[in-house]
Structures are given as C-alpha cells and as structure tokens.
Steps between C-alpha positions, in 0.01 A plus 500: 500500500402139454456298838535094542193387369535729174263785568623888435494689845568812604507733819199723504755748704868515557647353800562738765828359617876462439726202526910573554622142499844392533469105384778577206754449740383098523522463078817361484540446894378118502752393197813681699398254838436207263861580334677619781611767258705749554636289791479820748166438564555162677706692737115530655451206720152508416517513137762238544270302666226584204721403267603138601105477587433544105740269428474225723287193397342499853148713445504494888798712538386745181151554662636550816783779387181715371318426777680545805597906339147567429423428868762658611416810273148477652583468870697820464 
C-alpha cells in the first residue's frame, strides 16, 4: 500500500478486528432529500424540513435543519 506522502507501508500483523457498517444506506440518501424524489419521502416532516433547508438561499435555515436533528439525536 502506498500512504500520502508516497512511501510503501504495510501492517507487520493483521488487524484483530471487524467492522459491519451500514453507511450504504446514506449513498443515494442525500440526492433523494435534495430532489424530494420519490415525493413519499417528504411525507416526513423532518426530511421535509431538510429538504427546503438544501434549497433555500438562507445558509441560516440549512445549517440550522442539520443542526437542530443532530442535537436532538444526541440528547436522546
């Protein structure tokens, strides 16, 4: 493997761990909220609100839609 800077590097031992990740489900996630495609979704009041925060000129009101969730998500 090549790191940043150029230099070949390798592991002198395998990792002893395993990673199950589910972050597919956000590939095409962002571009459905952006879209408001299919139109189900902005049956959600909270993608609704997402989605006129990406598309609103205000940067106050798109910070604050992804804001206020992840506090919300981290109070809980």
């Amino acid at each position: 493997m090549t790191n940043e800077t150029g230099q070949q590097v390798k592991l002198s031992r395998p990792l002893d761990f395993l990673v199950v990740s589910d972050h597919s489900d956000f590939l095409d996630g962002f571009q459905q909220i952006l879209n408001g495609e299919p139109p189900e979704i902005l049956e959600d009041e909270t993608v609704a609100r997402w989605h006129e925060g990406v598309n609103s000129d205000d940067p106050d009101r798109l910070f604050g839609t992804w804001v206020a969730k992840l506090l919300l998500i981290l109070k809980s």
